[in-house]
VOGU-3710 file (C-alpha; in Angstrom, 3 decimals, decimal comma):
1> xxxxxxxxxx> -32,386/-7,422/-3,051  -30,376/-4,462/-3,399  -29,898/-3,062/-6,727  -25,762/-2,198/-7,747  -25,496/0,644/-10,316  -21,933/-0,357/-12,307  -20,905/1,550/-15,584  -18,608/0,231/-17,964  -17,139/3,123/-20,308  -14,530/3,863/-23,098
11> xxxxxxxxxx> -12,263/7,328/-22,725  -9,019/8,622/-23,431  -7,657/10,232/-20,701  -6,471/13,685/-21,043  -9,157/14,296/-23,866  -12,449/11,579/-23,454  -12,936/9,381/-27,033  -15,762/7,708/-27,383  -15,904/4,138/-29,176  -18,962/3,016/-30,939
21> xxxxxxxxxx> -21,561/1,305/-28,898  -21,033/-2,022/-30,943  -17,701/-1,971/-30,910  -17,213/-1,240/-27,195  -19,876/-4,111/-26,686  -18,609/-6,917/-28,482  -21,186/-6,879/-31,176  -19,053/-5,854/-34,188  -15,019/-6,572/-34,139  -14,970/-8,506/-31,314
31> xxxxxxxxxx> -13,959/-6,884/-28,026  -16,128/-7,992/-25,364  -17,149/-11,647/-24,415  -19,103/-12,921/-21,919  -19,468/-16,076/-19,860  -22,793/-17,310/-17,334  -21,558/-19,633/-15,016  -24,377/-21,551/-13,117  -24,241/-24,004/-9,541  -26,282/-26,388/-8,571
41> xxxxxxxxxx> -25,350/-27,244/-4,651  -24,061/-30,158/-4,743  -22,755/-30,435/-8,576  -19,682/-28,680/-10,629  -20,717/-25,238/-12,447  -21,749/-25,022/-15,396  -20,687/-22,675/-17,954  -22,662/-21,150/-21,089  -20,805/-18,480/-23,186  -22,996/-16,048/-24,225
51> xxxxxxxxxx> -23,356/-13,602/-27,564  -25,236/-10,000/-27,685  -28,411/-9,275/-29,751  -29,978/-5,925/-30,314  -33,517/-5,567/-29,399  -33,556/-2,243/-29,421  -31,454/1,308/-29,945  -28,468/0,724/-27,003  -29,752/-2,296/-25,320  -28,296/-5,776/-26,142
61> xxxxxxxxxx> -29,666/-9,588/-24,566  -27,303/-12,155/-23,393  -28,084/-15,481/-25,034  -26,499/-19,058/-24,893  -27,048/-22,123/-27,254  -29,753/-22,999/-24,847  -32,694/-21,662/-22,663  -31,535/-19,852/-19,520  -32,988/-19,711/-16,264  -31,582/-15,647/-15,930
71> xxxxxxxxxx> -32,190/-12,802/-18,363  -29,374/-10,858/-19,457  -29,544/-6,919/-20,302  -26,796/-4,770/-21,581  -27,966/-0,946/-21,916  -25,357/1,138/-24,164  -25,512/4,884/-23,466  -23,266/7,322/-25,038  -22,260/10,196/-22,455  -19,780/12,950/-22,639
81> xxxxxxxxxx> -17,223/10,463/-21,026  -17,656/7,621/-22,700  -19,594/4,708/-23,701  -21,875/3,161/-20,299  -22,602/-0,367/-20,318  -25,256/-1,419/-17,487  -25,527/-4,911/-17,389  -28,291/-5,967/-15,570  -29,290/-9,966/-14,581  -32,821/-10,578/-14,066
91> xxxxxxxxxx> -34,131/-14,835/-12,414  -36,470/-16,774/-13,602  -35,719/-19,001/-11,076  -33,907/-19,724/-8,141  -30,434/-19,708/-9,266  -26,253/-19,549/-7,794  -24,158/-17,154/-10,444  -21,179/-16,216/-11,564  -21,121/-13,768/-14,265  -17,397/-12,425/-16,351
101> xxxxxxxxxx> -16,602/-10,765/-18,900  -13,846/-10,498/-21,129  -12,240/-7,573/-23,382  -9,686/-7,670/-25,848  -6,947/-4,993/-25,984  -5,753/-6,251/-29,609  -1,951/-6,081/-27,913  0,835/-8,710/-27,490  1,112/-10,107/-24,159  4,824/-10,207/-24,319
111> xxxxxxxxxx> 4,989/-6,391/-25,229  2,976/-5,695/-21,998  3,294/-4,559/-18,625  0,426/-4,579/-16,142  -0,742/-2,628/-13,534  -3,513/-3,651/-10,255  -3,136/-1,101/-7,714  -1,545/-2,075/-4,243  -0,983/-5,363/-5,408  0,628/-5,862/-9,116
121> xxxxxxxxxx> 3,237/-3,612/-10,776  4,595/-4,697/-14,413  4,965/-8,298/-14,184  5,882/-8,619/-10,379  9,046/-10,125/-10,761  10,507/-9,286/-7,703  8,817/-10,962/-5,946  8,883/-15,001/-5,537  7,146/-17,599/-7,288  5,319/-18,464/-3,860
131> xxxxxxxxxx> 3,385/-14,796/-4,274  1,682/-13,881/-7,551  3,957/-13,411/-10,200  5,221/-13,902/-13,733  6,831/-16,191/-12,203  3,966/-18,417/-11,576  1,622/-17,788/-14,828  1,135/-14,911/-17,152  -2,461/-14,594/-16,548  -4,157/-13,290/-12,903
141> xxxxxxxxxx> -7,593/-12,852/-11,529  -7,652/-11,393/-8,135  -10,630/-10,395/-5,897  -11,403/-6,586/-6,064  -10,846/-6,109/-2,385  -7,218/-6,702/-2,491  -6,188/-3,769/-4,852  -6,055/-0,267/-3,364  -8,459/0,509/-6,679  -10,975/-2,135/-8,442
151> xxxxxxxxxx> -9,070/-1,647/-11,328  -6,671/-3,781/-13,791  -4,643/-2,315/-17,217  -2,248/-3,281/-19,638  0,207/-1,011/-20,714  1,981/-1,930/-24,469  5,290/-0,392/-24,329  5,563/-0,890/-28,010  3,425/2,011/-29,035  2,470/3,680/-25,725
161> xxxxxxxxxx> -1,044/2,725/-25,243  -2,718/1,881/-22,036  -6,528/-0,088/-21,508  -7,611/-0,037/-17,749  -11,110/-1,236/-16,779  -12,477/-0,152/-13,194  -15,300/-1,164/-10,998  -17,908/1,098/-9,662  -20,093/0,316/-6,933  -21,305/1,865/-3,501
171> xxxxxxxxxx> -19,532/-1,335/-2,336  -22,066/-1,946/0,773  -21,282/-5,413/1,405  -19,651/-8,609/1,625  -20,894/-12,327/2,936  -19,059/-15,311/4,199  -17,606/-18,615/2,945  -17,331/-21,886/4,769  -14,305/-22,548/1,874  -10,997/-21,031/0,819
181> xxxxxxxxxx> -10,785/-23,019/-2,896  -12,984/-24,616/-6,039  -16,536/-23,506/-6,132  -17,957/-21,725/-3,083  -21,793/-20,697/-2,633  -21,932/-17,345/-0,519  -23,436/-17,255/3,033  -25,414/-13,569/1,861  -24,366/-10,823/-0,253  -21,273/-9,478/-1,436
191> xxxxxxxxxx> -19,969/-6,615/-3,307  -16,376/-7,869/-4,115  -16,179/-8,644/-7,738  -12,692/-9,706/-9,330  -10,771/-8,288/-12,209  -7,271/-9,330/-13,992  -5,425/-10,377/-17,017  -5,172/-13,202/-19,404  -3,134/-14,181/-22,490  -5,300/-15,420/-25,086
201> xxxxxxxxxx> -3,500/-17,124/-27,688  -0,714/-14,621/-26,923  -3,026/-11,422/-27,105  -3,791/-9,450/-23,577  -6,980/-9,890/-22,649  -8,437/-7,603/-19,319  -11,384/-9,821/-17,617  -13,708/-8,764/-15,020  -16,375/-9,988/-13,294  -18,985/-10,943/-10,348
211> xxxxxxxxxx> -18,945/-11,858/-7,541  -15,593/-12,536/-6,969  -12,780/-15,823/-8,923  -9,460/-15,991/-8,059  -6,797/-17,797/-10,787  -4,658/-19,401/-11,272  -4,014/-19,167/-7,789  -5,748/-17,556/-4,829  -3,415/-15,892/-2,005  -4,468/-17,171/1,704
221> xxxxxxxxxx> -1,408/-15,765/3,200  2,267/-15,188/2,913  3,992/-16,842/0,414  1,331/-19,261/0,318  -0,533/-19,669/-2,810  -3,475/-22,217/-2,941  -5,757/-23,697/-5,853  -8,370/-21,180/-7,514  -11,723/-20,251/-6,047  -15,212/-19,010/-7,691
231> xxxxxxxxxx> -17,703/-16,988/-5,911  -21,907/-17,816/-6,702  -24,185/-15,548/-5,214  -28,010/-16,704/-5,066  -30,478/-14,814/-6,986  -34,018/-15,383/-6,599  -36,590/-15,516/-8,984  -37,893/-12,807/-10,106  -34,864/-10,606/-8,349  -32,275/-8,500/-10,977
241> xxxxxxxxxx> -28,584/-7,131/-10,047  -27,086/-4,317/-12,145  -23,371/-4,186/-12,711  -21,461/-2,308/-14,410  -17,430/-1,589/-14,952  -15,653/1,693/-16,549  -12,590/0,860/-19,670  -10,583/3,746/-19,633  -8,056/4,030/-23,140  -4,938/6,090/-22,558
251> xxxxxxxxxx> -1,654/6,674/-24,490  1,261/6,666/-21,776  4,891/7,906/-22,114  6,255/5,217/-20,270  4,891/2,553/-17,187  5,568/5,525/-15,047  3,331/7,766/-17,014  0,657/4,822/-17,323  0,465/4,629/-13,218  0,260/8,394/-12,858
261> xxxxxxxxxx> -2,964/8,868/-15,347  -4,700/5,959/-14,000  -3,995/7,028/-10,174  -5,236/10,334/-11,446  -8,483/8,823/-13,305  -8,911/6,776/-10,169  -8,821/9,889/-7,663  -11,306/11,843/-9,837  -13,640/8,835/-10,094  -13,756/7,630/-6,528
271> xxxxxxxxxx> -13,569/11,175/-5,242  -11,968/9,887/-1,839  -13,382/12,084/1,066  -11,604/12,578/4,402  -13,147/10,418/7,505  -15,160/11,952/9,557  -13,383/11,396/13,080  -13,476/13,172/16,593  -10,187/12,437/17,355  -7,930/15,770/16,601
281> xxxxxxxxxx> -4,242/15,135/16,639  -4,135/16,635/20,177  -5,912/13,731/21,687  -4,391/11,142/19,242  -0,914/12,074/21,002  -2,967/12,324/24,412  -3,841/8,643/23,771  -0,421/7,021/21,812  1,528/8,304/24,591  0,583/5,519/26,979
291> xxxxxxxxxx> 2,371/3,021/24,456  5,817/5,306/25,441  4,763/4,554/29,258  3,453/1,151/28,884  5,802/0,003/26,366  8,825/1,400/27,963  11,410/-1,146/29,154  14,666/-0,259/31,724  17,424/-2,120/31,805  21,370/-2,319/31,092
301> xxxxxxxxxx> 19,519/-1,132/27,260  15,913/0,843/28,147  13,802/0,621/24,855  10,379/0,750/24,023  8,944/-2,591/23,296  7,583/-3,665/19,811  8,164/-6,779/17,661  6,689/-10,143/18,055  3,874/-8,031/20,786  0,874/-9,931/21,496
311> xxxxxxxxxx> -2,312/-8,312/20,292  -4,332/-9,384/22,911  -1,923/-8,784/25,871  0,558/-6,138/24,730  2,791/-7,196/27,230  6,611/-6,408/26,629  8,730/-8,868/24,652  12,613/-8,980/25,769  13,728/-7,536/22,113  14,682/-3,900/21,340
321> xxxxxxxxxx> 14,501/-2,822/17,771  16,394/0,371/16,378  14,470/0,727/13,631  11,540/-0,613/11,102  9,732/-2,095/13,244  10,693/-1,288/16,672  11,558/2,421/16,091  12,745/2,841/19,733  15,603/5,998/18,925  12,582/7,707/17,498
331> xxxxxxxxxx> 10,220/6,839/20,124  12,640/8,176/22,467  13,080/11,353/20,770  9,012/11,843/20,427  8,243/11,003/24,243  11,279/13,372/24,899  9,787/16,164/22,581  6,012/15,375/24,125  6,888/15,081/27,598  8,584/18,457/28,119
341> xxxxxxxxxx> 5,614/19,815/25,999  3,088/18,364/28,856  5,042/18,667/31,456  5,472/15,078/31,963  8,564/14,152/33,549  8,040/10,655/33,549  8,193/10,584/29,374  11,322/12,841/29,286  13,317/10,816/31,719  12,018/7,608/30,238
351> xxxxxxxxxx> 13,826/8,878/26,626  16,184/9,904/28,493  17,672/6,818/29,631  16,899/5,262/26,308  19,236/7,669/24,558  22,015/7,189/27,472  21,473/3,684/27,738  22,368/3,016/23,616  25,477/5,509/23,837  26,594/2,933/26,814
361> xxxxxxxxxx> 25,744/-0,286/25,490  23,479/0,254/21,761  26,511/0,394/19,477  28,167/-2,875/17,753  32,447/-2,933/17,858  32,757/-1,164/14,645  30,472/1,628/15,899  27,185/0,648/14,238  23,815/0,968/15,828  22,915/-2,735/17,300
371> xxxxxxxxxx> 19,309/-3,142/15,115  17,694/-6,298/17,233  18,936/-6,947/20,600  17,318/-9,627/22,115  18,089/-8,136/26,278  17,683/-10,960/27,814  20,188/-13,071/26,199  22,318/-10,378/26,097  22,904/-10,840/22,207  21,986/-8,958/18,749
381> xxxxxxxxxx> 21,518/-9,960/15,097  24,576/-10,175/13,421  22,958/-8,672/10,430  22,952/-5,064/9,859  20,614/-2,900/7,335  20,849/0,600/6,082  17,499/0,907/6,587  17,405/0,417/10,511  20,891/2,177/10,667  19,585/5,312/8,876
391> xxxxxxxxxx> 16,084/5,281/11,129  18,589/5,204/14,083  20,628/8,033/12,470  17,850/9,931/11,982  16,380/10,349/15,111  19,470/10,878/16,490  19,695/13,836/14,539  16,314/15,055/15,214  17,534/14,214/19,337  20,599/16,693/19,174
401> xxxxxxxxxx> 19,182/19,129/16,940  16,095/19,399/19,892  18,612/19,252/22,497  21,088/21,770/21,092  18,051/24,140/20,928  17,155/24,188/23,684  20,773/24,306/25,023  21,699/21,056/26,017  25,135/19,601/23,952  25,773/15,724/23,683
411> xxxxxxxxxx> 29,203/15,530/22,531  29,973/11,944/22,802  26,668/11,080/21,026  27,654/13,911/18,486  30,847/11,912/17,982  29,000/8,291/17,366  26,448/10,146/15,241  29,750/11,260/13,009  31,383/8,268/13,035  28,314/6,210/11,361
421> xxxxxxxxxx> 27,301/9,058/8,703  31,483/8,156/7,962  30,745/4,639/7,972  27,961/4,870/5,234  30,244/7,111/2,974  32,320/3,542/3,462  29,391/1,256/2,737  28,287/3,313/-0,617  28,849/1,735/-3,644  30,342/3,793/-6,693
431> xxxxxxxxxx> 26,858/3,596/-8,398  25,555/5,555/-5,425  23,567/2,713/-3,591  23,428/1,466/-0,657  23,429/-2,086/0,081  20,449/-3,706/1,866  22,172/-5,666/4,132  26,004/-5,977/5,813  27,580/-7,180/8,924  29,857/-5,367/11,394
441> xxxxxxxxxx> 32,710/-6,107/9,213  31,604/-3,843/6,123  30,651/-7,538/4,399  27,910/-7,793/2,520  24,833/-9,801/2,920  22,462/-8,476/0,523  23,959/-6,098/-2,002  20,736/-5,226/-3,461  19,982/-1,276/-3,760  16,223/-1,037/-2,828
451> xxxxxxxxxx> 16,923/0,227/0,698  19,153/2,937/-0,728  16,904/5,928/-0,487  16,361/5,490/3,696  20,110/6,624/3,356  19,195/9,565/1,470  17,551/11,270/4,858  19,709/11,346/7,386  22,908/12,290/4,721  21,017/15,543/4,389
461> xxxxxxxxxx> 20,222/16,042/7,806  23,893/15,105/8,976  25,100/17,872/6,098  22,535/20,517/7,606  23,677/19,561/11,347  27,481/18,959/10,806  27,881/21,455/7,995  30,101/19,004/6,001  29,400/19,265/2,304  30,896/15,231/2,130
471> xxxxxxxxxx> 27,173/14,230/3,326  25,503/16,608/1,181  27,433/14,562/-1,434  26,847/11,307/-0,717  23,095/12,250/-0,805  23,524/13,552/-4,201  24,595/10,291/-5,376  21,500/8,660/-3,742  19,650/10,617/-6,161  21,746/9,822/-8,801
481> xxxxxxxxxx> 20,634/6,411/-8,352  17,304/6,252/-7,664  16,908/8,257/-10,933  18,673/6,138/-13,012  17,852/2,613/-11,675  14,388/3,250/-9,331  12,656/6,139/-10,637  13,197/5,909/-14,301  12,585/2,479/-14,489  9,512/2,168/-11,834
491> xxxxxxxxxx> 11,093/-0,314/-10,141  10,536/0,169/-6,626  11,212/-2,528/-4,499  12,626/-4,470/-1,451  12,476/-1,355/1,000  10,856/-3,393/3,726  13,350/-5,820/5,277  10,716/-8,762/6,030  9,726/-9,265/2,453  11,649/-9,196/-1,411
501> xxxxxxxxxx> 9,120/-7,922/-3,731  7,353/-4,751/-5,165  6,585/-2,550/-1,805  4,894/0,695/-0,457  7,820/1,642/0,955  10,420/1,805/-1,294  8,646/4,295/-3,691  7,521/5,928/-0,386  11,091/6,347/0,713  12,173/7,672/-3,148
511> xxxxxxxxxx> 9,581/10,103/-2,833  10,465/11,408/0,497  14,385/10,808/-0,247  14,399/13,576/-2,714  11,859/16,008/-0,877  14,611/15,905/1,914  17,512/16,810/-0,886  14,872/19,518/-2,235  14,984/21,237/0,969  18,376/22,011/0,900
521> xxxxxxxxxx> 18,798/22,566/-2,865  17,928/25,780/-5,108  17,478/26,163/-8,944  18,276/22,792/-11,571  18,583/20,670/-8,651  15,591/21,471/-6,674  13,519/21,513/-9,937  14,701/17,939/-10,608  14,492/17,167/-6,867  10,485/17,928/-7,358
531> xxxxxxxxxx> 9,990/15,826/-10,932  11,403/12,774/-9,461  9,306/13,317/-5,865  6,399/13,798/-7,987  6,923/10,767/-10,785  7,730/8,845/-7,263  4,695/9,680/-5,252  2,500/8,678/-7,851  3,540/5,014/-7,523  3,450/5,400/-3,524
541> xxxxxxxxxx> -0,160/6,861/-3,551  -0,975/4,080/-5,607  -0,871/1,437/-2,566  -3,225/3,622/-0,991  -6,635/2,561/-0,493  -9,515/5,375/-3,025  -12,153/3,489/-1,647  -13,915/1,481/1,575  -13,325/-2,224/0,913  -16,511/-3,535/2,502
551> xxxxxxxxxx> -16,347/-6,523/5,457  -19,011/-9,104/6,379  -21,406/-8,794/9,268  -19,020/-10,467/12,571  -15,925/-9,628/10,837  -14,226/-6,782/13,402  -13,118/-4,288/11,327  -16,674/-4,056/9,306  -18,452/-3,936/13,080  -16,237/-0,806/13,940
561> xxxxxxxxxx> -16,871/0,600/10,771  -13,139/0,612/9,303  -13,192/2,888/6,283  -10,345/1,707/4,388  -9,692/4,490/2,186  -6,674/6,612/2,829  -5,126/3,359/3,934  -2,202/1,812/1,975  -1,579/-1,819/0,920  1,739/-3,042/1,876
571> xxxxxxxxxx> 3,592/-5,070/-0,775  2,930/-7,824/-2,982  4,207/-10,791/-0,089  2,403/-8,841/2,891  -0,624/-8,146/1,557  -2,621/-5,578/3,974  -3,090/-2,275/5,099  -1,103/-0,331/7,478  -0,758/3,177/8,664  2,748/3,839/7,436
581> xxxxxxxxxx> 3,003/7,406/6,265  5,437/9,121/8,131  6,908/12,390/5,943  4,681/11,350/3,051  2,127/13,707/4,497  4,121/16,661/3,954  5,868/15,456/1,131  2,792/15,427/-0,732  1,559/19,305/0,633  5,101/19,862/-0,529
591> xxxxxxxxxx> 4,212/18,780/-4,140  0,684/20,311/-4,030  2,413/23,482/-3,656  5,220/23,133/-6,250  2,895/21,929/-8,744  -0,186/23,023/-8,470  -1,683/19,329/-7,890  -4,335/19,679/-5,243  -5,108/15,962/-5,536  -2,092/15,574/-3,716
601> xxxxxxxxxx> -3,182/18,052/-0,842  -6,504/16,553/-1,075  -5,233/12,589/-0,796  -2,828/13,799/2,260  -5,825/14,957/4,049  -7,813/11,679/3,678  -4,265/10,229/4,578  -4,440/12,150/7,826  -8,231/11,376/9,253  -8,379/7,591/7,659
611> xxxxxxxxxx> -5,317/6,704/10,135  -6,967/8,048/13,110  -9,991/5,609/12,878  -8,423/2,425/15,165  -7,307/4,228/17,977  -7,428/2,130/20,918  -9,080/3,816/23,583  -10,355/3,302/27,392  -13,684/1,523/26,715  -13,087/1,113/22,683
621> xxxxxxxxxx> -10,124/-0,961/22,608  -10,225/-2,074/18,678  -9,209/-5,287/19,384  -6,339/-3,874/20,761  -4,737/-5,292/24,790  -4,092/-1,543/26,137  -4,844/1,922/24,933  -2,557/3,309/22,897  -0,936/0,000/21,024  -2,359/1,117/17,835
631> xxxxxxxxxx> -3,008/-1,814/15,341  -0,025/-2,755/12,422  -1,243/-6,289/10,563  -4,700/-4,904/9,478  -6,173/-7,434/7,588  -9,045/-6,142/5,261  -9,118/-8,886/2,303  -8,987/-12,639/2,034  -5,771/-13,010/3,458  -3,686/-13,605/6,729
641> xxxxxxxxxx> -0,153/-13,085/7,837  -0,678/-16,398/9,788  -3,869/-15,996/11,814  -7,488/-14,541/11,593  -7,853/-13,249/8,485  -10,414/-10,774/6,319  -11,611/-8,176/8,977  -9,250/-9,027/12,104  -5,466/-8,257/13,073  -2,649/-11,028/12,956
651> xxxxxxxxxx> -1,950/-12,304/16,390  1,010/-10,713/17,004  2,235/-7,082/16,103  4,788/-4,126/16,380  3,204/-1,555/17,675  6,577/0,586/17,931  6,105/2,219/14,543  3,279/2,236/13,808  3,113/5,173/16,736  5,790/6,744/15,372
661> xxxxxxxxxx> 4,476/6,497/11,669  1,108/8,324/13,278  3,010/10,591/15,452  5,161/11,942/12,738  1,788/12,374/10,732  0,542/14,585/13,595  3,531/16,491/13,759  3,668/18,034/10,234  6,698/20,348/8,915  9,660/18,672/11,286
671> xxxxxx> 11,817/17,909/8,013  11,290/21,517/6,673  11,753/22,967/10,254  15,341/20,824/10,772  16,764/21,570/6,837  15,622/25,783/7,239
//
C-alpha cells in the first residue's frame, strides 16, 4: 500500500513560533484529541477515543480503554517552521478506518469567523439554509476535495488571532462509493481526507481527518443538502498509512487580512506550478473559433448560441443571451477582431450581422439591451440585470473603439451606447450601487448591491470613449461603495445571477472594477485604486484551485488527466470549477507590478496553462459534442448541478462564455490598450 507523508505543524506567519511538542500534541493542556473509528461490513462503527503516551523523545502511541486491532504512532519533530506531527497507523489485522482528530483554538465560537477556501467565507450567511451555512448548524465537516485548499481556520475578531490547519499530501488518488450517506466502505484508495469546524461547549474547535466525513450535512448538489456520510478505507494487516496535517497560528488585522496570509501560506506551501500543455494561445483561438461558426445563429436577431446547450450534441438552442452566460455582444466583437486578423470573412460578417441585427431588433422600449430572448417565440425576460447590461455595454465599447480605429463610425449604435451609460446614471442609487435586478420601467426587482462593480467597467470605458467626466463619476462612486460596504467588510457576494450566496465573481469583479478606475487615475486615487484591487484579489484567488484534486479510475476528468489547480471554485450554491477569468489575468500582472507580489504573476501564469487543459479537439473531444464548445459545469468533487457528478460535466452547458472568458485570457492588455 502506498505510504502518504502528512505533517502537522505550529507557526506564526510572518515570523514562525514554535509550540512545545506536548502542547501542540495534546499531551499537556489539552489541544489535540483523537478519535479511531472502526467498521465491521455489515454492523454500525465503532468508535474508541484515544489518549497519547510517550515512549520515547518525540514519539507518542495512540491508546483506547481497550486492545486495538491498529497501532497508532505520533512522531513530534521540531523544525525551523514549526512543530511536525507524523501520524502513522500500522494493522494487526484486517481492518475498515476512520481516523480524526480534533484541536482546540481556546476561542469563543460566537466571536469567530471562519474561513475554507472556495467554499466557506465567515459564516456563509448569504447564502440559503438549503447550502451550508450558519444557517443550518454552527459546526461543518466537508471533504477536502471541495475547497480550492485542504485547509480550515478560525479567525477571533476579538483579539485578532487566526488558527488554520492544512493537509499535505501528493494527493494520488481517490476510490469509489456505491453510497452518498451513513457509513460507506471504499471501493480502493483514496486521498480525500475532510477538515472543518465545531463548537464544543461554545469553544471553536478545528477537526480534521481521514479518509473523508461529511456533517452535519453532506452537499450532493444544488441546494440540496442530504444526511452525513463517513468514509472507511481497508487496511490490511500488517500494512501502515502516514498522515499528517500543518496548524498554522497567525494574528490578522481583520477577516480580510486573515484570507490574505493564509492564501499566501497556502501559495508558498503548495508551490502551484503552471501545466505543462502544447496548446499555445495561437491554436487555442485556432480551435474556439469553430464555436463562433458552429454556434452562430441568423435570424431577425443573429447570436451565438449558449444556454441550456447540450453537452453531448451542442446543437443550437432558440435563446440568445447578452451577457453572463451567453456573452453573444462579446462573441461578436472577438470573431469580428479574429476574423479580419485571419482573413476569415465568414467570422467578420457573421459579427457583423450580430451587431446590426441587435441595433434593429436587441434593444427593449426604454432602450435597454434585451438580456434573454427566447427567438423563436419572439419574446424576452422581462427582467433586466446590471450585470448582463454592463457585459453588453462593454463590448459594445470594445466594438466601436475597434471600428473607429480602423475607420469605420457607427453613429446610431454610438447613440444607443449613450443612451444606456445615461440610463445607469438613472438606475444608481445615492450610496453608489447598483441594483441587481430591474425591469424596463426603472422598477426594481432585486435592490441588492453585489452586482454593482460589473457597472464599474464599462462607466470607465464610456468616460475614456465619450470623454464625459459624468461616467468617470459615476464610476467613482462604484468605488466608493465597494470600499465601504464590499471590500472593507469582505463581503463579496451575489455577482452571479443564477445563485444568492458568497461567489468567485463578485470579488473577481471588485478586483477588476478598480484596476479599470486605476487605469485612468494618477496619484491618491490610483494608490487607493491598487490597495483595494489588491485586498480584493486576495479573496478572488482564494476560489482558485493550489492543488490537483485527485479523481477515481473511470471517472472522465481523472482519465484525461484534469489538473485542477489554477482552476477556481464557483460559489457556495454552485459548487465546481470553471474557467472564468477574464481581466483577472492582467489584473493580477497589474498588481505584481505595483507591488512587488510575484505570487500574483506567478498564480496568473498557472491561471493561464491550467485553463487550456479541456480543449475539445478533432479526435480528443473531452466529453465535449464539437470542437471548440469548451466545457463550463466541471464537476471535480462529490457534487452535481443535476447530473453525473465527481469527474464528469452536467448535461447541459453554456458554452458562450466560457470562450469568451478563455479568449479574453489569450488576449492580454485589451483594458490597458482601450483606457491609454
Amino acid at each position: 500500500m502506498k505510504v502518504n507523508r502528512l505533517f502537522l505543524s505550529v507557526c506564526l506567519l510572518g515570523g514562525l513560533m514554535c509550540a512545545t511538542a506536548k502542547a501542540a500534541n495534546g499531551v499537556e493542556g489539552g489541544g489535540v484529541s483523537a478519535t479511531l473509528s472502526l467498521k465491521v461490513p455489515g454492523n454500525d462503527a465503532r468508535q474508541y477515543p484515544l489518549t497519547f503516551r510517550q515512549w520515547q523523545e518525540g514519539s507518542y502511541a495512540g491508546v483506547a480503554d481497550e486492545p486495538l486491532p491498529l497501532l497508532v504512532n505520533r512522531q513530534v519533530e521540531d523544525t525551523d517552521r514549526g512543530t511536525r506531527i507524523t501520524v502513522t497507523l500500522t494493522a494487526q489485522d484486517d481492518l475498515y478506518f476512520n481516523y480524526g482528530e480534533e484541536l482546540a483554538t481556546g476561542f469563543r465560537h460566537d466571536d469567530c469567523q471562519f474561513y475554507m477556501p472556495g467554499f466557506w467565507y465567515r459564516r456563509n450567511l448569504r447564502s440559503p439554509q438549503e447550502a451550508p451555512s450558519f444557517h443550518t448548524s454552527d459546526s461543518w465537516l466537508v471533504r477536502d476535495d471541495r475547497l480550492s485548499t485542504p485547509l480550515t481556520a478560525a479567525f477571533d475578531e476579538h483579539d485578532g488571532q487566526a488558527v488554520a490547519v492544512a493537509r499535505l499530501d501528493d494527493f494520488g488518488c481517490d476510490a469509489l462509493t456505491t453510497h452518498e450517506e451513513g457509513e460507506v466502505i471504499l471501493s480502493g484508495q483514496t486521498s480525500i481526507g475532510y477538515t472543518g469546524f465545531l463548537n464544543r461547549d461554545g469553544e471553536t474547535v478545528l477537526a480534521y481527518g481521514f479518509p473523508y466525513r461529511e456533517e452535519p450535512k453532506t452537499y450532493i448538489r444544488k441546494l440540496t443538502l442530504a444526511p452525513p456520510v463517513q468514509a472507511f478505507q481497508l487496511l490490511r494487516r500488517g500494512e501502515s498509512l502516514t498522515l499528517c496535517w500543518e496548524v498554522v497560528r497567525t494574528e490578522a488585522a481583520d477577516f480580510s487580512d486573515c484570507v490574505q496570509r493564509l492564501w499566501e501560506y497556502s501559495y508558498d506551501t503548495y508551490r502551484p506550478q503552471p501545466v505543462d500543455t502544447p496548446y499555445t494561445p495561437d491554436y487555442m483561438k485556432e480551435v474556439l473559433s469553430n464555436y463562433f461558426v458552429q454556434a452562430y445563429v441568423p435570424g431577425q436577431l443573429s447570436y451565438y448560441a449558449s444556454p441550456e446547450m447540450r453537452v453531448a450534441t451542442c446543437d443550437n438552442p432558440d435563446k440568445a443571451e447578452v451577457g453572463f452566460v451567453g456573452r453573444v455582444l462579446l462573441n461578436a466583437f472577438n470573431a469580428l477582431e479574429y476574423g479580419e486578423q485571419q482573413g476569415r470573412a465568414d467570422l467578420a460578417d457573421q459579427a457583423r450581422s450580430v451587431f446590426d441585427s441587435y441595433l434593429a431588433h436587441g434593444l427593449t422600449p426604454a432602450g435597454f439591451l434585451d438580456e434573454v430572448v427566447y427567438t423563436r417565440q419572439g419574446k424576452s425576460d422581462p427582467v433586466l440585470s446590471i450585470r448582463r447590461q454592463s457585459e453588453g455595454v462593454y463590448a459594445l465599447l470594445y466594438y466601436l473603439d475597434y471600428e473607429k480605429r480602423h475607420g469605420r463610425k457607427h453613429p446610431e449604435w454610438e447613440k444607443r451606447v449613450r443612451a444606456l451609460l445615461d440610463m445607469f446614471l438613472r438606475l444608481q442609487n445615492a450610496d453608489g450601487s447598483f441594483p441587481r435586478k430591474f425591469k424596463d420601467d426603472f422598477s426594481l426587482v432585486d435592490a441588492t448591491g453585489g452586482s454593482t462593480p460589473s457597472a464599474t467597467l464599462p462607466l470607465v470605458m464610456g468616460y475614456k470613449y465619450f470623454k464625459d467626466k459624468r461616467y468617470l463619476q459615476s464610476a467613482r462612486r462604484t468605488v466608493d461603495y465597494l470600499e465601504k460596504e464590499i471590500i472593507s467588510k469582505a463581503d463579496y457576494f451575489s455577482s452571479t445571477l443564477d445563485a444568492n450566496c458568497e461567489d468567485k465573481e463578485a470579488s473577481l469583479y471588485a478586483a477588476t472594477a478598480v484596476y479599470y478606475l486605476g487605469l485612468v487615475s494618477k496619484g491618491e486615487e490610483y494608490d487607493r485604486c491598487v490597495r483595494l484591487a489588491r485586498r480584493a484579489a486576495y479573496f478572488a484567488l482564494s476560489w482558485y484551485y493550489t492543488w490537483d484534486v485527485p479523481f477515481a479510475p473511470g471517472q472522465m476528468l481523472g482519465d484525461l488527466g484534469l489538473q485542477t489547480r489554477g482552476w477556481g471554485n464557483v460559489s457556495v450554491e454552485n459548487n465546481h470549477i470553471d474557467v472564468f477569468v477574464f481581466d483577472f489575468a492582467d489584473v493580477l500582472h497589474w498588481l505584481a507590478r505595483e507591488c512587488g507580489e510575484q505570487r500574483f504573476a506567478g498564480f496568473a501564469e498557472v491561471i493561464s496553462t491550467s485553463m487550456r487543459q479541456l480543449l475539445p479537439r478533432e479526435g480528443y473531444l473531452c466529453g465535449m459534442g464539437k470542437p471548440g464548445f469548451y466545457p463550463e459545469v466541471v464537476q471535480h468533487t462529490h457534487w452535481d448541478y443535476g447530473r453525473n457528478g465527481k469527474g464528469y460535466y452536467n448535461d447541459i452547458f453554456a458554452p458562450g462564455w466560457t470562450v469568451a472568458s478563455l479568449w479574453e485570457l489569450l488576449s492580454p492588455g485589451r483594458a490597458e490598450r482601450f483606457l491609454e
